[in-house]
C-alpha positions in Angstrom: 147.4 86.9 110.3 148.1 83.1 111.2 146.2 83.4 114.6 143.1 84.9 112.5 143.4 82.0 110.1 143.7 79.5 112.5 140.6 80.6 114.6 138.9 80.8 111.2 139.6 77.4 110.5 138.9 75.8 113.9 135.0 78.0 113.7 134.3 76.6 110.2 135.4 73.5 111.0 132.8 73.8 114.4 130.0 75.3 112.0 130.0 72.3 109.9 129.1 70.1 112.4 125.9 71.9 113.3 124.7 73.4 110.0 125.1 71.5 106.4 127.3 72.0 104.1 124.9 73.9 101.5 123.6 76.6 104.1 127.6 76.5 105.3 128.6 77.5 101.5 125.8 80.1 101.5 127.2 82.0 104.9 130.6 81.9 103.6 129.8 83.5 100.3 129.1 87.1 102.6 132.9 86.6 103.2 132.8 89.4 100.6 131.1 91.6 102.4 133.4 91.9 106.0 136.7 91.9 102.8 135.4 95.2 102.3 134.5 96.3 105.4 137.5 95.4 107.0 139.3 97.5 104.1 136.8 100.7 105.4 138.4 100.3 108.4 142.2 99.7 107.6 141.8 102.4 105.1 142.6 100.7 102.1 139.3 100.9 100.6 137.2 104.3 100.0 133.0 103.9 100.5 131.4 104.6 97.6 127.5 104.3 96.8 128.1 101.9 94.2 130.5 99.3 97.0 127.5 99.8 99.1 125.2 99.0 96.7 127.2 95.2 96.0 126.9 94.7 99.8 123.7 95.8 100.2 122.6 93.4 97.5 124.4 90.6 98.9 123.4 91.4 102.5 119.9 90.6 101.2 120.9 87.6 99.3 122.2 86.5 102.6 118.8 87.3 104.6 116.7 85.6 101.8 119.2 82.5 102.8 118.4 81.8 105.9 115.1 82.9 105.8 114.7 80.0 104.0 116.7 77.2 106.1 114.8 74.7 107.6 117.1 73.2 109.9 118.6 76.7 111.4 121.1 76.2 114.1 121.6 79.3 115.5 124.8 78.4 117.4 126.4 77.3 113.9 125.0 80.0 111.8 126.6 82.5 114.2 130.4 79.9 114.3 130.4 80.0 110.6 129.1 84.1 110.4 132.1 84.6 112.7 134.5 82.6 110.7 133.3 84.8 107.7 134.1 87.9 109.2 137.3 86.6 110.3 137.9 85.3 107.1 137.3 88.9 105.8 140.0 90.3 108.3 142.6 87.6 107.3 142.2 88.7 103.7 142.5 92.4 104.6 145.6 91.9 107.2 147.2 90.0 104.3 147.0 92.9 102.2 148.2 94.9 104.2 151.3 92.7 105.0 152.0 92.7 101.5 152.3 95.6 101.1 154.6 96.4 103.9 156.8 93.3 103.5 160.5 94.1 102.0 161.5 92.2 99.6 158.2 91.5 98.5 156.2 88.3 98.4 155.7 86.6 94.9 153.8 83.6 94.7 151.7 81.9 97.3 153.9 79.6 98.4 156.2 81.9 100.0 153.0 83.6 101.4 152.5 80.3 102.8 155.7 79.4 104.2 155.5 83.2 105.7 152.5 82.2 107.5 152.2 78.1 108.4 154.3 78.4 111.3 152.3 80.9 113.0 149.0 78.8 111.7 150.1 75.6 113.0 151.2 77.2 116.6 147.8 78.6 117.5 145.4 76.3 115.8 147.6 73.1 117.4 147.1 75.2 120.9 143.5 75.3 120.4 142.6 72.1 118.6 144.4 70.6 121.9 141.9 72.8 124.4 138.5 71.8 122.1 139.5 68.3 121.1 141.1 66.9 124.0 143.4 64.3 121.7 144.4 62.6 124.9 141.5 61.0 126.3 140.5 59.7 122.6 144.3 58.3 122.2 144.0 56.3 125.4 140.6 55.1 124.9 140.5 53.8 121.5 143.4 51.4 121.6 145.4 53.5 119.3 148.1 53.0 121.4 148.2 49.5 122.7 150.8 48.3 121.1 152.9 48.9 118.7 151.2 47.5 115.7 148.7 50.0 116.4 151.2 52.8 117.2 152.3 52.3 113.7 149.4 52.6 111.9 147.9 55.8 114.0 151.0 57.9 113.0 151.2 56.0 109.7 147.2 57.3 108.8 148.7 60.5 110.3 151.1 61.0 107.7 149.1 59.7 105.3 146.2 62.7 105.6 148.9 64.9 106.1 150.5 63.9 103.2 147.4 64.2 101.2 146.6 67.8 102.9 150.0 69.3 101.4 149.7 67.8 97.9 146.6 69.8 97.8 147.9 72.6 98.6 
């Protein structure tokens, strides 16, 4: 589940910075779609005319949409397509983990602390392969001295600060 959220993440996060952020919105809302086909093909979900029918009308709501965009990216339509299908498998394999967990999970937050850790292992691993955080760190004068030590982790903290009260 974390690895599946974390490459989510790290695709939406590359879609945005090809497509904008109203065409972005519109992909994601067929996130509905792969939910339901990825509980066809876990078995939690039975097809029926009437499922097929939703996705059918939303699979042409989605068409219309980029039919329509005037900027297409192909590269970032297909990141942020991706991340929606793999959003739709992260909601499916969380199901299904909740439903096999003993004791069961209440509230989100221990759903969360259940799966941060593996979350902030694999998208750590590959944020470090895509963004390269050492060549930027040693260009930028981030690290110079320690005036500017302090403030990098300090604006560090800060967002992550921020980041969790949202949460």
């Amino acid at each position: 589940c974390g690895l599946v959220t974390s490459i989510d993440v790290g695709l939406s996060n590359m879609s945005i910075a090809r497509i904008s952020i109203t065409f972005y919105t519109m992909i994601k809302a067929s996130t509905p779609i792969f939910v339901l086909a990825w509980a066809f093909v876990f078995g939690i979900e039975e097809i029926t005319l009437t499922l097929l029918a939703v996705v059918g009308v939303i699979a042409a709501g989605e068409f219309l949409t980029v039919l329509g965009e005037v900027d297409f990216d192909s590269i970032g339509f297909f990141l942020c397509l991706t991340a929606s299908v793999l959003s739709g498998a992260r909601w499916t394999l969380m199901q299904l983990k909740l439903n096999i967990l003993e004791p069961p999970l209440k509230t989100t937050i221990a759903t969360m602390r259940v799966l941060s850790p593996s979350m902030f292992v694999s998208l750590f691993f590959i944020s470090l392969i895509y963004e390269r955080p050492w060549t930027k760190l040693s260009e930028g004068g981030y690290l110079d001295n320690s005036g500017a030590l302090f403030q990098t982790i300090g604006l560090g903290l800060a967002g992550a600060f921020f980041f969790i009260s949202m949460v």
